[in-house]
PyMOL Python script that loads the backbone (N, CA, C, O; Angstrom):
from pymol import cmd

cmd.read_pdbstr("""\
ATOM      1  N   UNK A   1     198.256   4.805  49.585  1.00  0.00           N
ATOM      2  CA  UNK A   1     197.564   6.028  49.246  1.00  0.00           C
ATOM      3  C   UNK A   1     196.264   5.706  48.501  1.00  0.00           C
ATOM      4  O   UNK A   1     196.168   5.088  47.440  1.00  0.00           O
ATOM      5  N   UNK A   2     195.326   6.206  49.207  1.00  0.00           N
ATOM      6  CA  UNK A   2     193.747   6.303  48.452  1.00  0.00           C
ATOM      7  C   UNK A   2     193.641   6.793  46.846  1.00  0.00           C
ATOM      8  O   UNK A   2     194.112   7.795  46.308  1.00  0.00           O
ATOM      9  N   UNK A   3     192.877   5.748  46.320  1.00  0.00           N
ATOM     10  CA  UNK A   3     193.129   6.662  44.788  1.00  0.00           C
ATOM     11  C   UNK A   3     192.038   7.598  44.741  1.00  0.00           C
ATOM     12  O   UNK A   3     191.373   7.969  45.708  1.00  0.00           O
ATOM     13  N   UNK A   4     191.896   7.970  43.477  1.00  0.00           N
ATOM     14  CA  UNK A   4     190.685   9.130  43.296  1.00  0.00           C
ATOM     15  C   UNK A   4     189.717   7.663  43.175  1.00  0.00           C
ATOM     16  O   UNK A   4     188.994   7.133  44.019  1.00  0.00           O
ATOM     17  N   UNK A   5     189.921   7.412  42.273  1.00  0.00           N
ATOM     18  CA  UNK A   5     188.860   6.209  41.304  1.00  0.00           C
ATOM     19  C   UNK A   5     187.537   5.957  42.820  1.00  0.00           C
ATOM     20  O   UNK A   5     186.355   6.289  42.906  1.00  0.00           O
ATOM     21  N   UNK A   6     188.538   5.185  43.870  1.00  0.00           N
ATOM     22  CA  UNK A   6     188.238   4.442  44.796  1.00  0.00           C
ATOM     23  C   UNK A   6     187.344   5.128  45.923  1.00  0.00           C
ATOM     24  O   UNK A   6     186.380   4.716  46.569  1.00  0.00           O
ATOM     25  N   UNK A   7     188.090   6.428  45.904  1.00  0.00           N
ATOM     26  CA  UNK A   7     187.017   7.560  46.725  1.00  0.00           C
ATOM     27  C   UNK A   7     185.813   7.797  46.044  1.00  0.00           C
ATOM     28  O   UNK A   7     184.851   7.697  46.806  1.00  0.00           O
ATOM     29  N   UNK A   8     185.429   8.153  44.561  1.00  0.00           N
ATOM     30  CA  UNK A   8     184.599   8.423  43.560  1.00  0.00           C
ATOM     31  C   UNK A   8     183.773   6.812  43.989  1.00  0.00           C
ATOM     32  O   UNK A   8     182.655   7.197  44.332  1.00  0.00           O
ATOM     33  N   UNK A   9     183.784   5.502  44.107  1.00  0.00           N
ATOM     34  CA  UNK A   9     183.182   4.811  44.209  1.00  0.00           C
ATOM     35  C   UNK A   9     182.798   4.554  45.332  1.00  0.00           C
ATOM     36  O   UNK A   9     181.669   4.092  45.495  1.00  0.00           O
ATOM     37  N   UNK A  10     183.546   4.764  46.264  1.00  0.00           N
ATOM     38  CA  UNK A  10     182.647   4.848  47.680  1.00  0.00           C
ATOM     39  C   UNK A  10     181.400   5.879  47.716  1.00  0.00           C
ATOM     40  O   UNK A  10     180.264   5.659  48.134  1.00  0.00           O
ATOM     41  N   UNK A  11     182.019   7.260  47.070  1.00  0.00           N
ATOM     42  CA  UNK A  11     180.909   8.108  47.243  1.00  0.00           C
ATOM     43  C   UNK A  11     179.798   8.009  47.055  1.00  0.00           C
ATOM     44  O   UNK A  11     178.844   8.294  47.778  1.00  0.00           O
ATOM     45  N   UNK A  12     179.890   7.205  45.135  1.00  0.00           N
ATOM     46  CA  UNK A  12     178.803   6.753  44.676  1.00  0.00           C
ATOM     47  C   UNK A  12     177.644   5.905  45.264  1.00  0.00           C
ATOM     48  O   UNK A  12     176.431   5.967  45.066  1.00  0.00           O
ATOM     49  N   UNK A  13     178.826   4.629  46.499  1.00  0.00           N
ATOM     50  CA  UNK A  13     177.625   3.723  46.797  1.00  0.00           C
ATOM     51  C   UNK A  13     177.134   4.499  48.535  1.00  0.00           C
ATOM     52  O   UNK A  13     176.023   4.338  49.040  1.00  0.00           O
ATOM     53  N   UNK A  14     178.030   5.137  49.035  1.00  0.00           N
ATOM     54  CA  UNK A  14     177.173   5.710  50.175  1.00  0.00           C
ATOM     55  C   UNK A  14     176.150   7.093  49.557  1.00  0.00           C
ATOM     56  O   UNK A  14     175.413   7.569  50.420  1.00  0.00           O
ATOM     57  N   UNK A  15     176.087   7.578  48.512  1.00  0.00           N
ATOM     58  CA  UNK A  15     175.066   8.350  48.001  1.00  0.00           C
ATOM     59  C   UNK A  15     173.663   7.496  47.702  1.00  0.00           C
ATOM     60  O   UNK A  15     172.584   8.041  47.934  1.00  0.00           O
ATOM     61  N   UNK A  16     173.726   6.031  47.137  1.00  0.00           N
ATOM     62  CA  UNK A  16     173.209   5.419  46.901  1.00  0.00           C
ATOM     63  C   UNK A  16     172.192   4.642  48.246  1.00  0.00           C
ATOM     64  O   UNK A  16     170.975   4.479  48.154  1.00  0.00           O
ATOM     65  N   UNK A  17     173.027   4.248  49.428  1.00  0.00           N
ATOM     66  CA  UNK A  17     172.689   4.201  50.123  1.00  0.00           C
ATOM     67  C   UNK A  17     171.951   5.089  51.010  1.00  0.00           C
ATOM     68  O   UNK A  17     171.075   4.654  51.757  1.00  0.00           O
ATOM     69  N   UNK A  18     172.293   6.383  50.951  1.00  0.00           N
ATOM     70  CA  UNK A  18     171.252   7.559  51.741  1.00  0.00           C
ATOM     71  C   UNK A  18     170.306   7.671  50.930  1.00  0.00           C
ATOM     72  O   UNK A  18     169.185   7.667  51.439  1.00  0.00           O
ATOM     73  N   UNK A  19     170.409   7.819  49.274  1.00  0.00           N
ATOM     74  CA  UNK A  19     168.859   7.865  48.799  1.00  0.00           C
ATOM     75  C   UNK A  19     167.974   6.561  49.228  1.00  0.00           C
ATOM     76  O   UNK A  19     166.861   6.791  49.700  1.00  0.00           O
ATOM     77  N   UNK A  20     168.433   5.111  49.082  1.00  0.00           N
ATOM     78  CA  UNK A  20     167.185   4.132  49.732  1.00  0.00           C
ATOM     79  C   UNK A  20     167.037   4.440  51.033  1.00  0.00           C
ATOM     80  O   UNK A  20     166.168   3.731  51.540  1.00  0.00           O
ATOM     81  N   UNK A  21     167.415   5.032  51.617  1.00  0.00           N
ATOM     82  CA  UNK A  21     167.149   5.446  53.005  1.00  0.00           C
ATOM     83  C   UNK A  21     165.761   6.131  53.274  1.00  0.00           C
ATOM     84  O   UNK A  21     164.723   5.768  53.828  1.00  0.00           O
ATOM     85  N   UNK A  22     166.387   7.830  52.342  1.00  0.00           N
ATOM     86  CA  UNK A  22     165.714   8.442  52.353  1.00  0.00           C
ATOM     87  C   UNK A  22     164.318   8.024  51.629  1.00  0.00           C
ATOM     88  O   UNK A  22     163.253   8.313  52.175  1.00  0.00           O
ATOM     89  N   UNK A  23     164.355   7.255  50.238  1.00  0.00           N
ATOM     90  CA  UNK A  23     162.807   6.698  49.673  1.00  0.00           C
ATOM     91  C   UNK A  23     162.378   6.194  50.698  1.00  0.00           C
ATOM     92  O   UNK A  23     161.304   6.671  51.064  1.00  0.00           O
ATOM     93  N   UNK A  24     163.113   4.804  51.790  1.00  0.00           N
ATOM     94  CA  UNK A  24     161.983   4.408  52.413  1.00  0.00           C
ATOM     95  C   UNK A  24     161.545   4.450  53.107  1.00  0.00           C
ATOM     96  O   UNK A  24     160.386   4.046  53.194  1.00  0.00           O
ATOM     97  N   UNK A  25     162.543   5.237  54.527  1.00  0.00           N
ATOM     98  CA  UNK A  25     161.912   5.130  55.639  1.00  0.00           C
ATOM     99  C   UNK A  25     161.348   6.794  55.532  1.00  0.00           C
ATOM    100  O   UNK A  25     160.268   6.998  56.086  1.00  0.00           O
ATOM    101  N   UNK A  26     162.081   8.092  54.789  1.00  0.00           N
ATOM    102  CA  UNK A  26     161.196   9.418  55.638  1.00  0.00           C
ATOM    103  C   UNK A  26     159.813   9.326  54.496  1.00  0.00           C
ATOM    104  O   UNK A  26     158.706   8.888  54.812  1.00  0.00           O
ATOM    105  N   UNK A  27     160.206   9.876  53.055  1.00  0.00           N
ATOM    106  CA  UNK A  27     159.380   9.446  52.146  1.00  0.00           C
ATOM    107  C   UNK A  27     158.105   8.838  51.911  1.00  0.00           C
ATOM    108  O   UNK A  27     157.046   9.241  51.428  1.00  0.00           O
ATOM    109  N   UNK A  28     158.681   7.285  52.597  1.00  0.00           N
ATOM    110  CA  UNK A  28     157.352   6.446  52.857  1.00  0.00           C
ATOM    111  C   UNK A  28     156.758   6.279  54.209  1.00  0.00           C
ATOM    112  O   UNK A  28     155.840   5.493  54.442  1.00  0.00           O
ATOM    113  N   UNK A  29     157.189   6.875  54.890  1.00  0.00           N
ATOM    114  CA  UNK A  29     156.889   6.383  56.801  1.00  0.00           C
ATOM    115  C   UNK A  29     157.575   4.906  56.803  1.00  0.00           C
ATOM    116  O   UNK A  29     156.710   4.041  56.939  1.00  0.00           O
ATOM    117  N   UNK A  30     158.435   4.562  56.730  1.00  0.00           N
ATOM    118  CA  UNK A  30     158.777   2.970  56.849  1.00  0.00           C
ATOM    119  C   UNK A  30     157.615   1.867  55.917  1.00  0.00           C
ATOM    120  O   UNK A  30     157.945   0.698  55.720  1.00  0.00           O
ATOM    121  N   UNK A  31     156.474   2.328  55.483  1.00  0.00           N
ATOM    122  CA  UNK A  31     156.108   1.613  54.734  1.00  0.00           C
ATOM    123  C   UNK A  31     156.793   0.278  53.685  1.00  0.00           C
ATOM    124  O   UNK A  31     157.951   0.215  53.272  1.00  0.00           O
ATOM    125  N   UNK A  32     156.071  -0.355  53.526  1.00  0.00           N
ATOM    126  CA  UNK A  32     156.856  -1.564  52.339  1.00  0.00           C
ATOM    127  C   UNK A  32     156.951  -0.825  50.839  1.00  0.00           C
ATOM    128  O   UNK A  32     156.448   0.214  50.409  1.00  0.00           O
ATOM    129  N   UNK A  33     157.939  -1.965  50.160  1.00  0.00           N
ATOM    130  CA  UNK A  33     158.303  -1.100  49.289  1.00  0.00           C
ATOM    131  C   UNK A  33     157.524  -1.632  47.775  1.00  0.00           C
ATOM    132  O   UNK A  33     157.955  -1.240  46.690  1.00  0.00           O
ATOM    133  N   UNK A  34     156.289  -2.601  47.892  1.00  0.00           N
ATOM    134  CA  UNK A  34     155.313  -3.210  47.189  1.00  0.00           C
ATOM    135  C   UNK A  34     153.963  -2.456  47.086  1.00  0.00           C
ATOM    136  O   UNK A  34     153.232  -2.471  46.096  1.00  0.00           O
ATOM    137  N   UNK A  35     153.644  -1.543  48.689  1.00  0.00           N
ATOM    138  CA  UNK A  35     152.375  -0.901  48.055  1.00  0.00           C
ATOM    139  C   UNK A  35     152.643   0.621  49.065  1.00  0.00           C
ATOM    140  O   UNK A  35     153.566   0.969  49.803  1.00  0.00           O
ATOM    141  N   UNK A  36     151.382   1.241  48.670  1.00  0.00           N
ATOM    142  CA  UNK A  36     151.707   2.668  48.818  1.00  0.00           C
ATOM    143  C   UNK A  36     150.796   3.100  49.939  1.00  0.00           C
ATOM    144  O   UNK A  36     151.053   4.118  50.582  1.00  0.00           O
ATOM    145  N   UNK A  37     149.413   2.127  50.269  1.00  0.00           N
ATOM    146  CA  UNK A  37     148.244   2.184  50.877  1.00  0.00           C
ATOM    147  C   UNK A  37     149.250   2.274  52.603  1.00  0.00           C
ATOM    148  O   UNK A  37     148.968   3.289  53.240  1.00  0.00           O
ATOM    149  N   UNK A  38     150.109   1.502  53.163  1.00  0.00           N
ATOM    150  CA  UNK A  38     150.820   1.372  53.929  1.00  0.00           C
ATOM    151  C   UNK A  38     150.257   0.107  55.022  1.00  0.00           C
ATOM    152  O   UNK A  38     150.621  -0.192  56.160  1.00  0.00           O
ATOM    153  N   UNK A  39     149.486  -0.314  54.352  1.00  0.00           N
ATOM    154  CA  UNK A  39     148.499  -1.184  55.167  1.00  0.00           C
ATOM    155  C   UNK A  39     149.233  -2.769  55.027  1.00  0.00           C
ATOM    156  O   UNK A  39     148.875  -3.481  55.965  1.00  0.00           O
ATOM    157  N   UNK A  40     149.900  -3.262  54.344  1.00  0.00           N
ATOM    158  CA  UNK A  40     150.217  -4.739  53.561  1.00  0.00           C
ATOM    159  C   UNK A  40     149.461  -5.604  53.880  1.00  0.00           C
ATOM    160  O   UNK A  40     149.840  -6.579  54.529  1.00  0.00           O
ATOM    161  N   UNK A  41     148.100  -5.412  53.451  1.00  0.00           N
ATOM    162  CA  UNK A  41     147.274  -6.319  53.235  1.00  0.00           C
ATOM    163  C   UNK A  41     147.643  -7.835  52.684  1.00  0.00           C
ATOM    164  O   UNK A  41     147.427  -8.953  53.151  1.00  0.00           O
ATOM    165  N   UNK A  42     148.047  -7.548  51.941  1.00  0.00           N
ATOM    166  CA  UNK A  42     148.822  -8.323  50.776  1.00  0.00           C
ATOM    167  C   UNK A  42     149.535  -9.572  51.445  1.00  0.00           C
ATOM    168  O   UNK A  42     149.446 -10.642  50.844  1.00  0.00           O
ATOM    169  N   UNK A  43     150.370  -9.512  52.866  1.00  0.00           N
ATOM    170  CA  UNK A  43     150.574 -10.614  53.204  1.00  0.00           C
ATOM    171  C   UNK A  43     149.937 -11.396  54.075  1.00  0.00           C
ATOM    172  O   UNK A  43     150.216 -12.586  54.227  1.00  0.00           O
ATOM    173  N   UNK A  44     148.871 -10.670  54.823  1.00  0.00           N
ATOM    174  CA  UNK A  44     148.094 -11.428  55.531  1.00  0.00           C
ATOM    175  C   UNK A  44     146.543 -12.247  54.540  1.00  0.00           C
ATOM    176  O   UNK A  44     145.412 -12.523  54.940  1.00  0.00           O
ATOM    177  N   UNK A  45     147.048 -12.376  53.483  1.00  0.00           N
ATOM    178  CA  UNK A  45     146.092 -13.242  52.734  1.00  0.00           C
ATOM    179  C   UNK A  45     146.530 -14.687  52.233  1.00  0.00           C
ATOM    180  O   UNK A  45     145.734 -15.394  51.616  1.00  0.00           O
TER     181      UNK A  45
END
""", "prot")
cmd.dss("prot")
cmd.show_as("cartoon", "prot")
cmd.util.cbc("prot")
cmd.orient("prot")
């Protein structure tokens, strides 16, 4: 039998997981998660 505890911690980390979702890919357009310009200049130098 499932405990509470164990359900309460799944919830937590699949809540956790839809918010980085949601920051990076709708939020940011898939952008990186270092700059905001969306360009990553930054590694082609």
């Amino acid at each position: 039998m499932v405990e509470i505890k164990d359900m309460l911690i799944a919830g937590l980390i699949l809540a956790a997981a839809f918010y980085l979702l949601y920051h990076s890919v709708w939020k940011k357009k898939g952008h990186c998660q270092g700059c905001d310009s969306g360009s990553c200049d930054s590694k082609k130098k």
